[in-house]
Short mmCIF file of the C-alpha atoms (twelve columns), coordinates in Angstrom:
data_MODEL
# 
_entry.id   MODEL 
# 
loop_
_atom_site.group_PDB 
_atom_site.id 
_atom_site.type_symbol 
_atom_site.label_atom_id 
_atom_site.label_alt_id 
_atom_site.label_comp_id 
_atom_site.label_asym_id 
_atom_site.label_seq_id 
_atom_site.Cartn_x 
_atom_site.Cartn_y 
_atom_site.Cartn_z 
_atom_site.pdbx_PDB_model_num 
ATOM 1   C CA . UNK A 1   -104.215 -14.706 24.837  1 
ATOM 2   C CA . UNK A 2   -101.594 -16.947 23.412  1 
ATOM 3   C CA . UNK A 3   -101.282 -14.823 20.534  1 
ATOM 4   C CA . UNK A 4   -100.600 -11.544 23.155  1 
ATOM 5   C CA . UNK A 5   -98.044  -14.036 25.008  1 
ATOM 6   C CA . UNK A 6   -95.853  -14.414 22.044  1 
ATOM 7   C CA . UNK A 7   -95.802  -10.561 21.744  1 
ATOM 8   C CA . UNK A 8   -94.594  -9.927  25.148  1 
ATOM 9   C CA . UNK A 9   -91.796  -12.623 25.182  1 
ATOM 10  C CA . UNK A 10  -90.582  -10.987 21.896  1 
ATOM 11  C CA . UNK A 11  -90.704  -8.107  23.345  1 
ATOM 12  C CA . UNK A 12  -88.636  -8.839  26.595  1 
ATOM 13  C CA . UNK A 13  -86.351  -11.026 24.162  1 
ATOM 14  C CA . UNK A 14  -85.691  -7.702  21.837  1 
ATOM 15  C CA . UNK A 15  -85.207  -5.501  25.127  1 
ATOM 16  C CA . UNK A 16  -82.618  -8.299  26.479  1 
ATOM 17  C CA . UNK A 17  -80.774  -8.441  23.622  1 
ATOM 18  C CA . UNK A 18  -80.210  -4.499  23.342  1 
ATOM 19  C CA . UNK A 19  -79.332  -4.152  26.475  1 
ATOM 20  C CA . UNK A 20  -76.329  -7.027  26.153  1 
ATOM 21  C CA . UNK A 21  -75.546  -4.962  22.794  1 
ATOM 22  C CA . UNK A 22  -75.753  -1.709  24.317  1 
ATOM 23  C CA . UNK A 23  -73.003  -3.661  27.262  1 
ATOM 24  C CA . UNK A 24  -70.961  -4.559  25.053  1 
ATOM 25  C CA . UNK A 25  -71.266  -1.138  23.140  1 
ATOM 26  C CA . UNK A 26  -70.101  0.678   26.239  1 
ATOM 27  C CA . UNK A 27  -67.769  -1.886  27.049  1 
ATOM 28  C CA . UNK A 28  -65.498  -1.191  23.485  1 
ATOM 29  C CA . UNK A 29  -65.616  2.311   23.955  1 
ATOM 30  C CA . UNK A 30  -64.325  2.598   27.419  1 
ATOM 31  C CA . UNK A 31  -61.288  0.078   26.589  1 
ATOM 32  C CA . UNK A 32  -58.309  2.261   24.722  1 
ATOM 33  C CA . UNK A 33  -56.491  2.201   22.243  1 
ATOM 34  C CA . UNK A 34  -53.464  0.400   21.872  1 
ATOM 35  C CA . UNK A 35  -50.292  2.596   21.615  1 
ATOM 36  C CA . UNK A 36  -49.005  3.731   18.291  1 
ATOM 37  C CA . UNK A 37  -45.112  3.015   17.526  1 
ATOM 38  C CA . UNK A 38  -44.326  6.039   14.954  1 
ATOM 39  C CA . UNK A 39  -40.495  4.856   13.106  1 
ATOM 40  C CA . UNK A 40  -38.420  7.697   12.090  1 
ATOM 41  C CA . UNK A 41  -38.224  8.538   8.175   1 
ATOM 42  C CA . UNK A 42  -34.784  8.277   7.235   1 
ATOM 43  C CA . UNK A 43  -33.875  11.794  5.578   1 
ATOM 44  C CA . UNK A 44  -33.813  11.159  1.351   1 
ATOM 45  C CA . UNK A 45  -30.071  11.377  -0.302  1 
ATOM 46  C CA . UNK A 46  -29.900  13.879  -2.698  1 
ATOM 47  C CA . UNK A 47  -28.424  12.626  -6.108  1 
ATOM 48  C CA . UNK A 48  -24.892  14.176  -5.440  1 
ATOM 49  C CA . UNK A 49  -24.252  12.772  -2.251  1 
ATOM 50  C CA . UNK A 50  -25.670  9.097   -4.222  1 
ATOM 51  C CA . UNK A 51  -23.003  9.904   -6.610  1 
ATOM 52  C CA . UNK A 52  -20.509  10.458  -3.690  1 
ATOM 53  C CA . UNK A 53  -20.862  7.320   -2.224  1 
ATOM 54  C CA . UNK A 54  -21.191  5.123   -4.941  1 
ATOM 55  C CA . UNK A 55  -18.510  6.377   -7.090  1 
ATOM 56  C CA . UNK A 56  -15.556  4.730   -7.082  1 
ATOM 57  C CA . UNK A 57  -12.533  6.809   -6.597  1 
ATOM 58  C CA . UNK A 58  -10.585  8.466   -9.544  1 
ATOM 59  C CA . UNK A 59  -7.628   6.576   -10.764 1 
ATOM 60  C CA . UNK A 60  -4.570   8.654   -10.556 1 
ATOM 61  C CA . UNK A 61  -1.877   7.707   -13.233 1 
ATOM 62  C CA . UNK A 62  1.904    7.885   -12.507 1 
ATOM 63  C CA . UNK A 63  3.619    9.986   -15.067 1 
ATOM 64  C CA . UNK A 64  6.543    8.087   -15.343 1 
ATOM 65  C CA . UNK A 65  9.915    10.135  -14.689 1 
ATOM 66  C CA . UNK A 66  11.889   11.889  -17.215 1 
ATOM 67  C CA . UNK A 67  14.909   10.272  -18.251 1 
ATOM 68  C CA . UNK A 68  18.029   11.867  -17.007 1 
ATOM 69  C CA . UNK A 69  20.524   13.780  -18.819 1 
ATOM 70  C CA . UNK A 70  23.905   12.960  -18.457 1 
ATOM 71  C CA . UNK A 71  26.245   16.048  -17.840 1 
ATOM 72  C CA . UNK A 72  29.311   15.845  -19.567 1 
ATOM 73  C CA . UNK A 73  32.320   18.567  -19.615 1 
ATOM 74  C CA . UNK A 74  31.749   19.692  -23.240 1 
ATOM 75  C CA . UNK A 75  34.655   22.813  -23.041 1 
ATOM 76  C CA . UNK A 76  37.734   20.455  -21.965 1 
ATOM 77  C CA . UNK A 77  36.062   17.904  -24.419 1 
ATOM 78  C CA . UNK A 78  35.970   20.351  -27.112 1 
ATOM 79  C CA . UNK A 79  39.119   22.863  -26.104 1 
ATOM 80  C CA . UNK A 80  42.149   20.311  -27.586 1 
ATOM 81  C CA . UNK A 81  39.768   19.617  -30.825 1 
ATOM 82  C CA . UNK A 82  39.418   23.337  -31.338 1 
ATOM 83  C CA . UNK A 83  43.085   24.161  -31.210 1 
ATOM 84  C CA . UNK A 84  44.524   21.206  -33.211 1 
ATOM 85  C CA . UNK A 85  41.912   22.853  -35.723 1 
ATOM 86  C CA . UNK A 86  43.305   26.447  -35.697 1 
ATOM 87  C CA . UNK A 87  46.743   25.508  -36.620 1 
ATOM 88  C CA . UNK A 88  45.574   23.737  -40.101 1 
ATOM 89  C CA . UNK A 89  47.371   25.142  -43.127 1 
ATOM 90  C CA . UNK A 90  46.070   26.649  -45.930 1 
ATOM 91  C CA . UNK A 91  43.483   29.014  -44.571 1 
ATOM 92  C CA . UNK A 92  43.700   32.439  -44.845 1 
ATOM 93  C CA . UNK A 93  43.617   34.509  -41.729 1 
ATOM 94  C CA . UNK A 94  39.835   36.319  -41.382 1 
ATOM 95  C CA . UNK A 95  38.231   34.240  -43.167 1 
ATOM 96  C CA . UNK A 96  34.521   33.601  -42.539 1 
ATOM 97  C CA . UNK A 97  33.187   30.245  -40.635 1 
ATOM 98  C CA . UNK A 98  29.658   29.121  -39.947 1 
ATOM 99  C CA . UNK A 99  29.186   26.960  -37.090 1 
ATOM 100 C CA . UNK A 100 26.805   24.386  -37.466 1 
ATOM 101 C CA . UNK A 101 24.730   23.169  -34.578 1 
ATOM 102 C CA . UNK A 102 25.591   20.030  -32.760 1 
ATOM 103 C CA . UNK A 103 24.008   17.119  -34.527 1 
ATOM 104 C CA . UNK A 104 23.267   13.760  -31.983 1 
ATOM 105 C CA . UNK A 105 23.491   10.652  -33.429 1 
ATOM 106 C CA . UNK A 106 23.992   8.623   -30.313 1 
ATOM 107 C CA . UNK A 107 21.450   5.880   -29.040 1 
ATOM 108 C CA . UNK A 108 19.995   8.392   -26.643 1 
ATOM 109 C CA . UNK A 109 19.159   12.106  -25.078 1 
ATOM 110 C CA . UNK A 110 22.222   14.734  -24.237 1 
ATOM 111 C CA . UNK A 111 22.089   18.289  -23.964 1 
ATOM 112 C CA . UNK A 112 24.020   18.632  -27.745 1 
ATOM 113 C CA . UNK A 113 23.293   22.422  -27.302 1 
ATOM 114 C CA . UNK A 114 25.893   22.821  -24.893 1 
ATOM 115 C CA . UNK A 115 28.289   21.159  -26.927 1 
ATOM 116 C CA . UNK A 116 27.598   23.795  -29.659 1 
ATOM 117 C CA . UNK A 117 27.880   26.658  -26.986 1 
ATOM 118 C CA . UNK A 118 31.659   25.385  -25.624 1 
ATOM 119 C CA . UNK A 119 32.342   25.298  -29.636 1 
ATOM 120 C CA . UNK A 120 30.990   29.048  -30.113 1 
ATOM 121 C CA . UNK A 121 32.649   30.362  -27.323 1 
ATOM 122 C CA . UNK A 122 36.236   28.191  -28.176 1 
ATOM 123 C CA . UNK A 123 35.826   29.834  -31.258 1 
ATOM 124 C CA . UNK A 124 34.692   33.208  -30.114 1 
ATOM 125 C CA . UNK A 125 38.308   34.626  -29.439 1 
ATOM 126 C CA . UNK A 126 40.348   33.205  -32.295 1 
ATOM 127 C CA . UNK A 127 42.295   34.943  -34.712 1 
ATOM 128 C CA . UNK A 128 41.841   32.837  -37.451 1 
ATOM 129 C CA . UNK A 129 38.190   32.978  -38.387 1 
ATOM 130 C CA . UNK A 130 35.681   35.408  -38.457 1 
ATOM 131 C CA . UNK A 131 32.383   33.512  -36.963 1 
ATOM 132 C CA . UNK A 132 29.138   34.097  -38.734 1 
ATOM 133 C CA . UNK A 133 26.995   35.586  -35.593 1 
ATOM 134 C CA . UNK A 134 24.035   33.891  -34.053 1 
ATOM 135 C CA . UNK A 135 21.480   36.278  -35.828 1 
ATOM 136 C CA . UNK A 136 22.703   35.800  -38.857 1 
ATOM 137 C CA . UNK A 137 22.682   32.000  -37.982 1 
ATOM 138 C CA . UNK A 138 18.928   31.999  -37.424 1 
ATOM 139 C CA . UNK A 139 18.028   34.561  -40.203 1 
ATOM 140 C CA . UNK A 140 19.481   32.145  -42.539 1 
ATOM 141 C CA . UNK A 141 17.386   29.193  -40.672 1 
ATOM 142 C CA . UNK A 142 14.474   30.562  -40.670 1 
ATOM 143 C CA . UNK A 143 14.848   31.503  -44.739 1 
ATOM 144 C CA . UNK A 144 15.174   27.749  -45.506 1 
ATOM 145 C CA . UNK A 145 12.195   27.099  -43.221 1 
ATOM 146 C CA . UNK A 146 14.337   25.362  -40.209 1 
ATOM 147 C CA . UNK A 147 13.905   25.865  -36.409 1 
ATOM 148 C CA . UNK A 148 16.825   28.015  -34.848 1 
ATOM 149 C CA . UNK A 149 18.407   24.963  -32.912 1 
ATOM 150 C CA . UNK A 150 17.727   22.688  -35.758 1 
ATOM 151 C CA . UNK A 151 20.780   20.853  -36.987 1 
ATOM 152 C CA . UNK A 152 21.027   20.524  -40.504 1 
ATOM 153 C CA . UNK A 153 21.542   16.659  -40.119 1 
ATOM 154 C CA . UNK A 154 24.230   16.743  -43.188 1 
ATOM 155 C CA . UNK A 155 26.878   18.009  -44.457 1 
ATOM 156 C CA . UNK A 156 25.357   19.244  -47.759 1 
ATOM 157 C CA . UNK A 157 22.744   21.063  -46.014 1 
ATOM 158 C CA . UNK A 158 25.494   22.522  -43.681 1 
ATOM 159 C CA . UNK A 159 27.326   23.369  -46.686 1 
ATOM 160 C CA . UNK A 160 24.063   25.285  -48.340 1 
ATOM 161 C CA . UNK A 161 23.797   27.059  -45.346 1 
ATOM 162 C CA . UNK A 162 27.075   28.627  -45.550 1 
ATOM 163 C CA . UNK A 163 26.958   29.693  -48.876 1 
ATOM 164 C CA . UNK A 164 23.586   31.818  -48.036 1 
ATOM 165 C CA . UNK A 165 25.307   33.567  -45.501 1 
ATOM 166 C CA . UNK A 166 28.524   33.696  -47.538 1 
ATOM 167 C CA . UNK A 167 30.683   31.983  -45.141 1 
ATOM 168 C CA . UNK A 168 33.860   30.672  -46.824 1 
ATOM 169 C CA . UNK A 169 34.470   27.702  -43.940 1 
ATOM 170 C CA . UNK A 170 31.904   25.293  -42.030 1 
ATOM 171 C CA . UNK A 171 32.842   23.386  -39.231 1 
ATOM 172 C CA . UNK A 172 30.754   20.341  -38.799 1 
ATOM 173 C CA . UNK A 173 30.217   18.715  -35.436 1 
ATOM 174 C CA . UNK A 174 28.878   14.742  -34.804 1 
ATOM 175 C CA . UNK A 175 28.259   13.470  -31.352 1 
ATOM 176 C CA . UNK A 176 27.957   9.563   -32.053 1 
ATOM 177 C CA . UNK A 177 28.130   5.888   -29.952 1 
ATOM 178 C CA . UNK A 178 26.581   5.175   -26.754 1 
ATOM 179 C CA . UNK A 179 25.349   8.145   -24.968 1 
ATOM 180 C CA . UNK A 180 26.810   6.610   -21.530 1 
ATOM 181 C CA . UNK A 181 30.587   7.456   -22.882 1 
ATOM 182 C CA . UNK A 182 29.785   9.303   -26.818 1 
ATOM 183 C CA . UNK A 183 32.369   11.192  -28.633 1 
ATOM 184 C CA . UNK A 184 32.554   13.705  -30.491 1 
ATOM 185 C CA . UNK A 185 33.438   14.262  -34.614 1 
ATOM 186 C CA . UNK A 186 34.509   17.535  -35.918 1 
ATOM 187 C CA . UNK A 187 35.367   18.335  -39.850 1 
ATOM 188 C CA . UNK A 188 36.364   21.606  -40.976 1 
ATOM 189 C CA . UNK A 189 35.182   22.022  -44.565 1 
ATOM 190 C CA . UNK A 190 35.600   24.448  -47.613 1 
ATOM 191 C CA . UNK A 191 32.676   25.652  -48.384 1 
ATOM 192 C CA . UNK A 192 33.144   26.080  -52.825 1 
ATOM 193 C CA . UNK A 193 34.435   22.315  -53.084 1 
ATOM 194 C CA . UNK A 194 32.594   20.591  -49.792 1 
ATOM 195 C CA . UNK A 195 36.422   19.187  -49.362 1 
ATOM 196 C CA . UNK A 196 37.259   18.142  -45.610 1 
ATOM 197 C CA . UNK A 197 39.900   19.895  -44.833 1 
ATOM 198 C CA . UNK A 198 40.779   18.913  -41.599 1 
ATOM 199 C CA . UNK A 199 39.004   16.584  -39.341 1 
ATOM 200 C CA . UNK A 200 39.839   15.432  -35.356 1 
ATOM 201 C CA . UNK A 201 37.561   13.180  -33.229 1 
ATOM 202 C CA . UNK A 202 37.645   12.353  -29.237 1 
ATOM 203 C CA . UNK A 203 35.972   11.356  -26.464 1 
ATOM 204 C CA . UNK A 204 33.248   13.215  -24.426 1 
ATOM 205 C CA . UNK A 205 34.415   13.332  -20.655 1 
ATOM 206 C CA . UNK A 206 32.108   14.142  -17.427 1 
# 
């Protein structure tokens, strides 16, 4: 009898307990869920736009300015030089002159072209000399293997020059000192004997 006793009060112990499982069972499945908080994915950069916005802006660099050039009044510079020139003695009436460019020898930039233009045209409409033309000029150049507006630089150089185009005369022009107020050095030269001839120098006005 005992023995049946124990079986029935395990029995009615087992049933209690499932029933306070099955309770508490229910009980969890009824209660919900708590609410889910879903954060927004922040869309991924692309490499270019990484680039953009970490790179640091390109550094521009300032060309500096170019310098100036002064403008000077080469013809009435030139004009006095040129006549005081024509009336020299000794020089026989068509004979042939070469016109060397300009050379610059002052301590800075001018436009020493025009000064060789103002000479050429001076020069252009005398009766005294026969001008060896600008083609022939840069023919000659180009034979010894200078530039076209390439000054010789000297005046044995200017002297070879004229001798390959057979000019008989060379007029040989130096603009020299400061470039704020230069002037200008012109020698007429005989061509078979490099002698100076006749040589005038004055000052470059604006």
């Amino acid at each position: 009898m005992k023995r049946y006793g124990f079986i029935v009060s395990g029995l009615i112990t087992l049933t209690l307990i499932g029933c306070s499982w099955q309770q508490d069972t229910d009980h969890h499945q009824n209660v919900p869920p708590p609410p889910v908080t879903i954060k927004p994915l922040k869309p991924p950069i692309s490499e270019s736009e990484s680039e953009t916005e970490t790179a640091p802006p390109p550094v521009v660099e300032k060309v500096p300015p170019l310098p100036k050039m002064r403008v000077f009044n080469w013809a009435a510079s030139i004009e006095p030089l040129v006549d005081n020139m024509l009336n020299v003695n000794n020089v026989v009436a068509g004979s042939v002159l070469l016109l060397d460019s300009v050379k610059n020898s002052t301590n800075g930039q001018l436009q020493s072209a025009k000064a060789t233009e103002a000479l050429h045209q001076k020069l252009a409409s005398n009766k005294k000399f026969v001008l060896i033309s600008a083609n022939q000029l840069a023919a000659a150049k180009k034979k010894l293997g200078l530039s076209e507006n390439d000054s010789l630089g000297s005046r044995t150089k200017a002297i070879g020059l004229a001798r390959s185009v057979g000019a008989q005369y060379v007029l040989y022009s130096n603009i020299k000192g400061n470039v704020k107020a230069p002037t200008i050095d012109i020698q007429l030269m005989l061509v078979e004997t490099g002698e100076i001839l006749w040589s005038g120098e004055g000052v470059i006005g604006h």
